[in-house]
Backbone as CSV, one residue per row, in Angstrom:
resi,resn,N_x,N_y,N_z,CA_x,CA_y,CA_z,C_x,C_y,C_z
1,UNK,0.819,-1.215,0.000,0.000,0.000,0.000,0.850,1.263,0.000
2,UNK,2.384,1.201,0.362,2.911,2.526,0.145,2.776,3.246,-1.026
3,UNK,2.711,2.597,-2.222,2.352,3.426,-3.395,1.458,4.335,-3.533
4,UNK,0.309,3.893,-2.848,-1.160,4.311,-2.932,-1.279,5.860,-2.154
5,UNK,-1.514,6.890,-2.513,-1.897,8.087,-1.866,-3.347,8.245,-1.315
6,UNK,-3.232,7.837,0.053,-4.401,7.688,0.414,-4.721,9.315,1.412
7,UNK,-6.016,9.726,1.122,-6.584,10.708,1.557,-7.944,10.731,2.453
8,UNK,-7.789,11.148,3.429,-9.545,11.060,3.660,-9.988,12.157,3.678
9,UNK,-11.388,12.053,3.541,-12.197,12.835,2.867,-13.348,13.418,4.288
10,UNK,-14.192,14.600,3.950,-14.491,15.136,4.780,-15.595,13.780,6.212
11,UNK,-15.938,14.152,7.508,-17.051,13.493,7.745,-18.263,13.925,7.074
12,UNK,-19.318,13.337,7.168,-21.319,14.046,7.234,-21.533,14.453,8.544
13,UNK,-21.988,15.910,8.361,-21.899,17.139,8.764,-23.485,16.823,9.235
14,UNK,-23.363,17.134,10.767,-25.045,16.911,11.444,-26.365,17.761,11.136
15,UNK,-27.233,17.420,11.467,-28.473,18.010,10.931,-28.701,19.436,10.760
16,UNK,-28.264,20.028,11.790,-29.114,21.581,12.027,-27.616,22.094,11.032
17,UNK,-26.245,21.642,10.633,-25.077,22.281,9.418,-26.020,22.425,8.347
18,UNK,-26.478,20.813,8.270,-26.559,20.722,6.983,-28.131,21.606,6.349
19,UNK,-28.864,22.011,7.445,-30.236,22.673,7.064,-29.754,23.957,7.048
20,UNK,-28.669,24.839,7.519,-28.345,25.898,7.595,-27.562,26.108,6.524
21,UNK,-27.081,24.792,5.732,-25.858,25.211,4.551,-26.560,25.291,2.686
22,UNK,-28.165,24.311,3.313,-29.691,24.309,2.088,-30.069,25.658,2.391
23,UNK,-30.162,26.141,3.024,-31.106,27.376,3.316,-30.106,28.737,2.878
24,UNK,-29.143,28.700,3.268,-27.812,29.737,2.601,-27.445,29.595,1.350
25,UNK,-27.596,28.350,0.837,-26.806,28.018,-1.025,-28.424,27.817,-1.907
26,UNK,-29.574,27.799,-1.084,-30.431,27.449,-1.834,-30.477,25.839,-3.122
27,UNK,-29.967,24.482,-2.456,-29.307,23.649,-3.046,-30.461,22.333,-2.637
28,UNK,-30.853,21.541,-2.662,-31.548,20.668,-2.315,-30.410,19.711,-1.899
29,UNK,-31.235,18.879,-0.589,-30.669,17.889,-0.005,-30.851,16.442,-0.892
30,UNK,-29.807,15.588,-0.489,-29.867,14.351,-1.045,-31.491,13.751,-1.239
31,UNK,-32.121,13.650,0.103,-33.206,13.116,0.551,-34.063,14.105,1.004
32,UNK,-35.636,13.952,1.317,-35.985,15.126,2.186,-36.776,15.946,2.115
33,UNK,-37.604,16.477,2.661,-38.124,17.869,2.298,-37.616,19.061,1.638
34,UNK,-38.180,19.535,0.588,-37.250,20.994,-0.005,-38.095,21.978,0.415
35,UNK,-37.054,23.576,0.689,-38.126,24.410,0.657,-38.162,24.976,-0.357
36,UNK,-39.476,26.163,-1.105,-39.330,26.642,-1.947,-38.208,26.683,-3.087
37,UNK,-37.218,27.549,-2.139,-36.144,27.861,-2.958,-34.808,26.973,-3.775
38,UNK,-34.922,26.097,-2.900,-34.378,24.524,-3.441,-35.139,24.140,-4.156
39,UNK,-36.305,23.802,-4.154,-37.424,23.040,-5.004,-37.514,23.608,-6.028
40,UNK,-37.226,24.994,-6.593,-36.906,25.256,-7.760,-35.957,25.544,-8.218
41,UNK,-34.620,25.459,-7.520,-33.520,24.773,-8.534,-33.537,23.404,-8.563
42,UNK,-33.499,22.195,-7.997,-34.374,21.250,-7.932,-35.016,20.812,-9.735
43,UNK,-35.618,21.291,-9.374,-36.706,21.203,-10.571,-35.796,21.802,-11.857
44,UNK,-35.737,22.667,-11.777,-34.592,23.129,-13.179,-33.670,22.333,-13.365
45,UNK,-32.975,22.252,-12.816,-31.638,21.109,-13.063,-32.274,19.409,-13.249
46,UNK,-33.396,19.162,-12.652,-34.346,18.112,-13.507,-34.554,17.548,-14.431
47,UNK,-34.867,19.036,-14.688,-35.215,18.859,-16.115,-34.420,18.746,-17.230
48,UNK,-33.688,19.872,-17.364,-31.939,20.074,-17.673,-31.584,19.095,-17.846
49,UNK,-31.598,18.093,-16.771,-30.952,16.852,-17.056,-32.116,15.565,-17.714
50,UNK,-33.113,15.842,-17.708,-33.799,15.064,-18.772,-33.653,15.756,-19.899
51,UNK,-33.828,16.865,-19.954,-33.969,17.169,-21.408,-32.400,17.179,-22.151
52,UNK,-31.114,16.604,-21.613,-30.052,16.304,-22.218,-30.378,14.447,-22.217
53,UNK,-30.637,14.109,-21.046,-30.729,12.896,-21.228,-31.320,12.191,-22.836
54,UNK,-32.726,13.217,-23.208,-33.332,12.801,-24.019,-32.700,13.161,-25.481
55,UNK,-31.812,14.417,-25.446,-31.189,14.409,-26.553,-30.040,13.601,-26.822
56,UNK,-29.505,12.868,-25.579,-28.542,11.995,-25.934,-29.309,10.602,-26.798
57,UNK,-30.221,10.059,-25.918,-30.629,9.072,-26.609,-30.937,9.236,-28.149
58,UNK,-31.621,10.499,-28.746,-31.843,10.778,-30.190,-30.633,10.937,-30.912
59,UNK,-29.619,10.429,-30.931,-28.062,9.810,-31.528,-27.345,11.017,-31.557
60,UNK,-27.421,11.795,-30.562,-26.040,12.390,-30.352,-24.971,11.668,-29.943
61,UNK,-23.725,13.327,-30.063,-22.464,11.833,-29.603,-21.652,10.995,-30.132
62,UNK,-21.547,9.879,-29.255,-21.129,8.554,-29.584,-21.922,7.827,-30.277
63,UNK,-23.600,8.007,-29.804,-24.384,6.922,-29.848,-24.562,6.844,-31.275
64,UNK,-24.355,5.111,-31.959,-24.076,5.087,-33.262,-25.256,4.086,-33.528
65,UNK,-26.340,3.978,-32.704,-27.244,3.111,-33.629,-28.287,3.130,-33.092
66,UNK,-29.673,3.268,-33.213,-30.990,3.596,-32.710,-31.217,2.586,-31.201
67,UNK,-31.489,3.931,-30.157,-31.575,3.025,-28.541,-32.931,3.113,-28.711
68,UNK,-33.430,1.977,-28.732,-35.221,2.137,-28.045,-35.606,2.144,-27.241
69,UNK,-35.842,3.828,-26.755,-36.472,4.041,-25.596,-37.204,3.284,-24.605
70,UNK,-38.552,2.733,-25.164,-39.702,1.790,-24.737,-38.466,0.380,-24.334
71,UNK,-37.456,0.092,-24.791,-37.021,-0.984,-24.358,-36.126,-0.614,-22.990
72,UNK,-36.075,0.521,-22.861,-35.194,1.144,-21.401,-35.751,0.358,-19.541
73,UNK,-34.751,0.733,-19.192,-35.165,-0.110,-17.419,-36.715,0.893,-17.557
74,UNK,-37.400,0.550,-16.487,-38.470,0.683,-16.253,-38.460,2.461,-15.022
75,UNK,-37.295,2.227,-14.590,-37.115,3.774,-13.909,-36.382,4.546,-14.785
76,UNK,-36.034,4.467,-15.785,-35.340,5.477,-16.716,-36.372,6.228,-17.341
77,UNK,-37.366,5.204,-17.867,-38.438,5.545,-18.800,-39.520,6.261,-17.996
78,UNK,-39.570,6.195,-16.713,-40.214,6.926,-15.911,-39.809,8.034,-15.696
79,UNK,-38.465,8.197,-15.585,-37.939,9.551,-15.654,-37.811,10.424,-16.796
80,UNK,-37.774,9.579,-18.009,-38.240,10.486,-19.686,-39.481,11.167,-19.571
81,UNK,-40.312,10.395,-18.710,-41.443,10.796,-19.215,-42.107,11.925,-18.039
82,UNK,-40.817,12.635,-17.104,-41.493,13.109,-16.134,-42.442,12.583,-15.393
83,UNK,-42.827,11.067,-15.022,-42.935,10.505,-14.168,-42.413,10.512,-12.747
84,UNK,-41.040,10.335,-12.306,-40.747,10.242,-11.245,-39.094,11.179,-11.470
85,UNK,-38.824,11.727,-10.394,-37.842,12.255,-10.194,-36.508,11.708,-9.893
86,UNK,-35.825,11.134,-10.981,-34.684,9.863,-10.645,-33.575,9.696,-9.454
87,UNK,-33.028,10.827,-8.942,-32.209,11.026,-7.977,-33.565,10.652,-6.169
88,UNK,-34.982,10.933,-6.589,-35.185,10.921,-5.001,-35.997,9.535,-5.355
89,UNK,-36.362,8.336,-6.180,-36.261,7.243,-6.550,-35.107,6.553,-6.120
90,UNK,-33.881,6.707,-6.812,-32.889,5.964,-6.303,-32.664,6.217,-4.930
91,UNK,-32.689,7.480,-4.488,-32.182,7.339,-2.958,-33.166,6.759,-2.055
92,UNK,-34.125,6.204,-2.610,-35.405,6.113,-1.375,-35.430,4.531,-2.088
93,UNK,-34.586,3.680,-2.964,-34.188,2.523,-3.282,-32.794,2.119,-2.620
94,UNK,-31.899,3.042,-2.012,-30.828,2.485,-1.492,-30.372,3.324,-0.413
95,UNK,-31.212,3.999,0.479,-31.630,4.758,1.612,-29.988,4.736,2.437
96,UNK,-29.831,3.595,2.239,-28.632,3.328,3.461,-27.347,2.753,2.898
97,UNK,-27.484,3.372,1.920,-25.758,2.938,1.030,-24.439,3.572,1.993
98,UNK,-23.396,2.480,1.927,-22.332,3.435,2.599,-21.402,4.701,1.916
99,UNK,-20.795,5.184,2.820,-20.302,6.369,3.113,-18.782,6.367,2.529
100,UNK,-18.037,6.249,1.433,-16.857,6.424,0.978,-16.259,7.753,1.456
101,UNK,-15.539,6.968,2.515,-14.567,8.685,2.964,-12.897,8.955,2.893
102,UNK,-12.555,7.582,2.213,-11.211,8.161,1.954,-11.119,7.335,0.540
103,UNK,-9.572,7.406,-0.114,-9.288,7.032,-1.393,-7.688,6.956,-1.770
104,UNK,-7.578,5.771,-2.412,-6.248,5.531,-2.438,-5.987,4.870,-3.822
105,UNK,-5.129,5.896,-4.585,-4.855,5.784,-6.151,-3.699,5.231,-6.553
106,UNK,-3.435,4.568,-7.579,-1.820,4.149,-7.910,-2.020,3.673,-9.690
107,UNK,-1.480,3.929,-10.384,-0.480,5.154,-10.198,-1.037,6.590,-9.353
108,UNK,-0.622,7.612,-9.033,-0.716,8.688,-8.796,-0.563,9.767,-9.849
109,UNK,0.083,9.686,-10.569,0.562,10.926,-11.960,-0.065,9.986,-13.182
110,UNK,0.373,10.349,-14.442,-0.114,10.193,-15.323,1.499,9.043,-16.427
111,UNK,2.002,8.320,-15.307,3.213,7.348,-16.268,2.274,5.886,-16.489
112,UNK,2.656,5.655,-17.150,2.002,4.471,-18.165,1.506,3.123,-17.298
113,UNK,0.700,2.580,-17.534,0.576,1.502,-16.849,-0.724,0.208,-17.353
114,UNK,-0.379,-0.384,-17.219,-0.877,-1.011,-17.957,-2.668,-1.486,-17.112
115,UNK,-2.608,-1.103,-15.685,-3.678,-1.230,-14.912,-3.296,0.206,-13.843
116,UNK,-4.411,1.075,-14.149,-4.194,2.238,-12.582,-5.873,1.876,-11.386
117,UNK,-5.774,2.057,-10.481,-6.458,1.754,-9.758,-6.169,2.478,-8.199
118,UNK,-8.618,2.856,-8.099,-8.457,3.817,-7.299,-9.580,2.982,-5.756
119,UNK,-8.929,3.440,-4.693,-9.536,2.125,-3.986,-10.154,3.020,-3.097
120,UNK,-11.472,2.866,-2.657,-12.253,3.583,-1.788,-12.381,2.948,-1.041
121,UNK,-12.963,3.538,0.289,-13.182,2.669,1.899,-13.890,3.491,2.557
122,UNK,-14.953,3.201,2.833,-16.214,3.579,4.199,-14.866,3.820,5.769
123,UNK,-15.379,4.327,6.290,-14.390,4.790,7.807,-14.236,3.530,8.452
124,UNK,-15.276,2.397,8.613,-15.455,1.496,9.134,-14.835,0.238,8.754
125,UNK,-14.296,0.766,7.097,-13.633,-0.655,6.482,-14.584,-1.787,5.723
126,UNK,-16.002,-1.333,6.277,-16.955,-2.729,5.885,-17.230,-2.417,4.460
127,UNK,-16.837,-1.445,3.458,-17.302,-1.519,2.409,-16.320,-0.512,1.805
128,UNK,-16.254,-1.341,0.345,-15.175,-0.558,-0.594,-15.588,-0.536,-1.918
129,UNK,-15.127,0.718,-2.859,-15.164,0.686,-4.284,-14.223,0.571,-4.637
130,UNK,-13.804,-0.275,-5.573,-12.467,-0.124,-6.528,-12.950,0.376,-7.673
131,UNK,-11.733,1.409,-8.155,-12.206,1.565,-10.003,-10.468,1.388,-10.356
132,UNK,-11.309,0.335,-11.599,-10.056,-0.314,-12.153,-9.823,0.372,-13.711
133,UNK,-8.315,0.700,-14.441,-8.583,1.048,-15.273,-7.367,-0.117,-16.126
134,UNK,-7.503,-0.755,-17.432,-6.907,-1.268,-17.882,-6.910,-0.561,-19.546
135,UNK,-5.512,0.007,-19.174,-5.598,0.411,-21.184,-5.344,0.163,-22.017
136,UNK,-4.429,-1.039,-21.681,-4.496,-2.112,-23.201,-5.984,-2.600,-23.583
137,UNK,-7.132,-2.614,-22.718,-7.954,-3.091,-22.585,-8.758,-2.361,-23.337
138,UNK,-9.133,-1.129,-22.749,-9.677,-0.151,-23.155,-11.151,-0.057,-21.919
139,UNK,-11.101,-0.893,-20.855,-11.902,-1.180,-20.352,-11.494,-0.456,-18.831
140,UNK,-13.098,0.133,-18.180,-12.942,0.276,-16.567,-14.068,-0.357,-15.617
141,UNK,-13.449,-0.827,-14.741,-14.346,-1.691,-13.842,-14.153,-1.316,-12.790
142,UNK,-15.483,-1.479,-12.259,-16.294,-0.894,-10.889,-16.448,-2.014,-9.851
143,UNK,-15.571,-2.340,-8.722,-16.111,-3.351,-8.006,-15.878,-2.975,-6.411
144,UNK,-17.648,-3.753,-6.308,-18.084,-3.096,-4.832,-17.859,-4.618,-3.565
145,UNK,-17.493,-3.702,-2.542,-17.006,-4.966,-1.573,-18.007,-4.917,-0.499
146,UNK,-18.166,-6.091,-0.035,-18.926,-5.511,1.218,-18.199,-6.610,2.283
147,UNK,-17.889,-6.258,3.702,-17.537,-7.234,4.330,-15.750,-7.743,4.032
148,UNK,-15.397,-7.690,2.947,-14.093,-8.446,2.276,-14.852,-9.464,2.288
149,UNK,-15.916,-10.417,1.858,-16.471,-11.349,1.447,-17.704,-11.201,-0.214
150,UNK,-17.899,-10.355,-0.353,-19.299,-10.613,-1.071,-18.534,-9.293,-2.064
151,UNK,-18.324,-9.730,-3.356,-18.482,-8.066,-4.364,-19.191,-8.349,-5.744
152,UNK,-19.526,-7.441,-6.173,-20.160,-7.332,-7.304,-19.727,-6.594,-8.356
153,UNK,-18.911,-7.174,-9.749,-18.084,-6.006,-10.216,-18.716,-5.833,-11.873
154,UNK,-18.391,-4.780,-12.217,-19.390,-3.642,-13.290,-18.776,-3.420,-14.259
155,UNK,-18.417,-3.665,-15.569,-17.569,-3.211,-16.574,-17.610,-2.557,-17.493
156,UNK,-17.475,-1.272,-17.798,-17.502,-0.338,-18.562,-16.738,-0.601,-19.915
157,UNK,-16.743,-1.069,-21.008,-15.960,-1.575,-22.574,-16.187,-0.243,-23.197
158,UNK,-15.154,-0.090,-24.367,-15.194,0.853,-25.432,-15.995,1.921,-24.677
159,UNK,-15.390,2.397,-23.870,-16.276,4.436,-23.072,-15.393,4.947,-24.376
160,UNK,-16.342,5.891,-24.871,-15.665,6.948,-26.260,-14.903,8.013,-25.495
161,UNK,-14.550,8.990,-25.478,-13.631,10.239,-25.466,-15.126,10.931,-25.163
162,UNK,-15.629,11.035,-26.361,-17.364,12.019,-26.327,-17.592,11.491,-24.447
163,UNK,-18.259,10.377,-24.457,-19.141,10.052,-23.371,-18.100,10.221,-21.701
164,UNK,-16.965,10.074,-22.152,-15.701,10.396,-20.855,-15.748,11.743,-20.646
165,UNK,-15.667,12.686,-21.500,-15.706,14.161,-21.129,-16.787,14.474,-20.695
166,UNK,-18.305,14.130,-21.247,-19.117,14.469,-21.403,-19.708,14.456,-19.469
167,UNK,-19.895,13.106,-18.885,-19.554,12.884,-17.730,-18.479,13.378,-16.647
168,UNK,-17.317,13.411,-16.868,-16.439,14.570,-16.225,-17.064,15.727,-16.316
169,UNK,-17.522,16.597,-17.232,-17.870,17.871,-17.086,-19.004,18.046,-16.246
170,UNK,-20.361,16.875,-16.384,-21.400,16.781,-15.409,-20.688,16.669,-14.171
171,UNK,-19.709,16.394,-13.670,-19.617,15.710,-12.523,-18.717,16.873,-12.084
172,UNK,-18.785,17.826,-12.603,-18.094,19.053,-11.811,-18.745,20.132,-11.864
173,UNK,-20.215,20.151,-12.164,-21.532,20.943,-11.700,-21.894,20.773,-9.597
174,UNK,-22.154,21.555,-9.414,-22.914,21.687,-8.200,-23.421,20.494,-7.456
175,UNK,-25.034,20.138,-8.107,-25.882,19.200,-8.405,-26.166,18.404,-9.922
176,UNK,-27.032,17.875,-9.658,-27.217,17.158,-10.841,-26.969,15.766,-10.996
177,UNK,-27.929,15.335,-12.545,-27.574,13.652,-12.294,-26.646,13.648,-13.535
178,UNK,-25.785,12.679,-13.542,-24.689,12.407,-14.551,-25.116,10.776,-14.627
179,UNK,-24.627,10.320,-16.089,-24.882,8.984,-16.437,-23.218,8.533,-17.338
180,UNK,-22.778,7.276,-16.547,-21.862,7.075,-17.353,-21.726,5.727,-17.917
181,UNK,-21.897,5.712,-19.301,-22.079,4.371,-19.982,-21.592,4.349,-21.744
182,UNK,-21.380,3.456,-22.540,-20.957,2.849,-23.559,-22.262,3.333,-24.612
183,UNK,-22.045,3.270,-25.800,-22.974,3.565,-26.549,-23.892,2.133,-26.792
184,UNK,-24.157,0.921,-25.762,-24.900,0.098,-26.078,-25.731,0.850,-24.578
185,UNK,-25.398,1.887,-23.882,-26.709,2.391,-22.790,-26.967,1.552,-21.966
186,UNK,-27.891,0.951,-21.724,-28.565,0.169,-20.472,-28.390,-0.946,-21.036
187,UNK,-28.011,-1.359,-22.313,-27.947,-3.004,-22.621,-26.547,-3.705,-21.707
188,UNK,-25.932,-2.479,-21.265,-24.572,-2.994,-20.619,-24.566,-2.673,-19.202
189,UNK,-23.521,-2.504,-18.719,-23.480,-2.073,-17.557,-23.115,-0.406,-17.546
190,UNK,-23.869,-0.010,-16.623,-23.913,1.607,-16.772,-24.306,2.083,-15.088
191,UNK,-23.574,3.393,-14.551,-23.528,3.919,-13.460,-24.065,5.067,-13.923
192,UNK,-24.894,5.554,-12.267,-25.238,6.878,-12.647,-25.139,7.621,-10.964
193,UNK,-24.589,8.506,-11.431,-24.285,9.507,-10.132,-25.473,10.104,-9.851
194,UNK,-25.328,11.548,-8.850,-26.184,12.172,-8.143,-25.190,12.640,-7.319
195,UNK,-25.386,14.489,-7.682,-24.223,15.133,-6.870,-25.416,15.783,-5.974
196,UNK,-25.244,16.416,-4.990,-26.045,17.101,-3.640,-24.692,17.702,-2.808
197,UNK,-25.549,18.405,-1.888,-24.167,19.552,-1.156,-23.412,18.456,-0.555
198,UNK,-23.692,18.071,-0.011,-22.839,16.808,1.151,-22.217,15.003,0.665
199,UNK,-22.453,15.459,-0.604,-22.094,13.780,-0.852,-22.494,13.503,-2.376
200,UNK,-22.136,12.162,-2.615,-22.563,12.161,-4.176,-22.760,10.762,-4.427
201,UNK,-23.772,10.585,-5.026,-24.440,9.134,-4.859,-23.639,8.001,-5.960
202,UNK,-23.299,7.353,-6.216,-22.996,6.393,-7.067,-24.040,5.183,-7.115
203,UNK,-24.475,4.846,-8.815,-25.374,3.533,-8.841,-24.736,2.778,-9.850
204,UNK,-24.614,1.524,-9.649,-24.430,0.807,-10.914,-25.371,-0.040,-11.362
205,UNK,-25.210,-0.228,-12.546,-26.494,-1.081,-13.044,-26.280,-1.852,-14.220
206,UNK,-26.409,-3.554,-13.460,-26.345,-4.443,-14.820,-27.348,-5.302,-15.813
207,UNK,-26.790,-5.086,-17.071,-28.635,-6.438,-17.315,-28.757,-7.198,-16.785
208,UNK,-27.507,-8.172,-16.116,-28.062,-9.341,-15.833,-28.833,-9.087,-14.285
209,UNK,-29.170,-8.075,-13.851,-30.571,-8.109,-12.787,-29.366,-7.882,-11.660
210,UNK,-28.296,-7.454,-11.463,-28.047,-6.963,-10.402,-27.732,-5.328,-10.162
211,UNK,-27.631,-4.615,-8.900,-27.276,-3.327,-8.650,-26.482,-3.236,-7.226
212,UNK,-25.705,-1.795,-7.304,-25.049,-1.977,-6.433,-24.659,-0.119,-6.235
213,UNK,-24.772,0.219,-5.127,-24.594,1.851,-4.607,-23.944,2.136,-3.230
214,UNK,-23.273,3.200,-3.311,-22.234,3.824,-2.445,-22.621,5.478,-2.631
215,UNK,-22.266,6.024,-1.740,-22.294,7.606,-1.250,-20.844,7.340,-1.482
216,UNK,-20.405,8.967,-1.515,-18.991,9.462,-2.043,-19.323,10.895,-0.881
217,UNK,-18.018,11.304,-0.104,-18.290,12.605,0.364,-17.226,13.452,-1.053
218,UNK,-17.722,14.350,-0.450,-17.173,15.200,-2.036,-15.506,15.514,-1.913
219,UNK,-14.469,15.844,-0.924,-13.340,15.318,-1.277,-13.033,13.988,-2.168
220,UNK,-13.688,13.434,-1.297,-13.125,11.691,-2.359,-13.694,12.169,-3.773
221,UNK,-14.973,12.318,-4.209,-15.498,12.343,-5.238,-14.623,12.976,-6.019
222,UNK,-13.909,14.289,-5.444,-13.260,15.107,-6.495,-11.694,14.912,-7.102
223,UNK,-11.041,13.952,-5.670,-9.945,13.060,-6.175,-10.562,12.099,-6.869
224,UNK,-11.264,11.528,-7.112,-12.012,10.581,-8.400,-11.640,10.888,-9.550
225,UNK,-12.686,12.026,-9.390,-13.112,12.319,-10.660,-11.561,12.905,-11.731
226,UNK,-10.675,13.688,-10.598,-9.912,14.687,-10.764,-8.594,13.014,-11.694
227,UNK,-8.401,11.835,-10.866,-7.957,10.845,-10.911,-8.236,10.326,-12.357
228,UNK,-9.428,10.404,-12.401,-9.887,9.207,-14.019,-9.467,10.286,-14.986
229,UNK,-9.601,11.633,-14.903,-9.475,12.788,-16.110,-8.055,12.456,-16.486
230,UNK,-7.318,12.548,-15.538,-5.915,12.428,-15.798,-5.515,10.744,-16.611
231,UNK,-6.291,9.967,-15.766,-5.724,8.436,-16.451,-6.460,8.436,-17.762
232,UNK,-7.847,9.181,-18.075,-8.530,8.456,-19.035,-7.939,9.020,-20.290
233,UNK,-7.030,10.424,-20.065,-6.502,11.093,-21.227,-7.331,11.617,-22.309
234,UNK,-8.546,12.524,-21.682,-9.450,12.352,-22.734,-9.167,13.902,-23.142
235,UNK,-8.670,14.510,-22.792,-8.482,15.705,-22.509,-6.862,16.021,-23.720
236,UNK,-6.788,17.756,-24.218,-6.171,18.435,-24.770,-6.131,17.837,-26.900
């Protein structure tokens, strides 16, 4: 582990911070009651993000061959259709995901390697994310631990340059939902974030019928994110 630059990341900040820090930034909470003034940024950035969502699917991009909507998960298509609000769906589907508060990367800089890898850990140890990157491969994988007994791991194939930036740049907004996936969409395995003042949700999602979610406090998130930009080289 000496290689690894490990950092930890802020704690979650108690109730009466975190209602005093919604009410000053005007920002909606992960979960929760909004007031007014959240509830309509809230709602704008909603939409915003459906109404990109929906222009991605109509073959912008990467996407190189007709996605059929009607064939989408059953909460996506709810969320096209302004049905349900996808970020307070998922969180009220995985209410009690753990808490990623530190992170430990290797390589660290940007020298060659044939596998870089970034290892997350809850305070408690009982649960970890790895993100794996292999570039002979061309492939990154997501695998969630629970216990050091039980994981479930997620593989991202052929991510374009388009869909890598495109996601980095979401993921350095405020709020908002970001989706990161391959131009086969939901036929593969595909994650989707959820940024909020205090934390940032991670989901993964595979066809073959499994899922799997973690909270990120936003230090870690931003050595992440700050981490893959540099390895994924999508950039200049």
């Amino acid at each position: 582990m000496s290689n690894y630059d490990l950092e930890q990341g802020d704690s979650p900040v108690n109730t009466r911070q975190a209602t005093d820090q919604f009410t000053r930034d005007g920002l909606p909470p992960g979960t929760g009651r909004l007031n007014p003034a959240a509830l309509a940024v809230h709602s704008r950035i909603t939409s915003q993000d459906r109404q990109r969502l929906l222009r991605d699917l109509s073959g912008t991009g990467s996407l190189r061959r007709s996605i059929k909507v009607d064939q989408a998960p059953v909460t996506i298509k709810q969320f096209l259709r302004g049905e349900i609000e996808l970020d307070t769906e998922l969180a009220r589907r995985f209410a009690n995901a753990p808490l990623m508060t530190s992170i430990a990367r290797s390589p660290q800089d940007t020298r060659a390697a044939s596998r870089a890898t970034a290892m997350l850990s809850s305070q408690d140890g009982f649960a970890m994310l790895t993100l794996d990157i292999f570039s002979d491969q061309g492939t990154t994988e997501a695998t969630f631990t629970s216990n050091h007994m039980l994981a479930l791991r997620f593989t991202l194939d052929n991510l374009s340059n388009y869909d890598k930036r495109n996601w980095l740049d979401l993921m350095r907004r405020e709020a908002g939902v970001a989706f990161l996936w391959n131009n086969r969409r939901w036929e593969e395995d595909y994650f989707i974030f959820v940024l909020r003042p205090h934390y940032v949700r991670m989901y993964a999602f595979s066809p073959q019928q499994f899922d799997s979610s973690v909270r990120l406090t936003h230090p870690v998130a931003r050595q992440l994110i700050n981490w893959l930009d540099m390895r994924w080289g999508v950039r200049g």
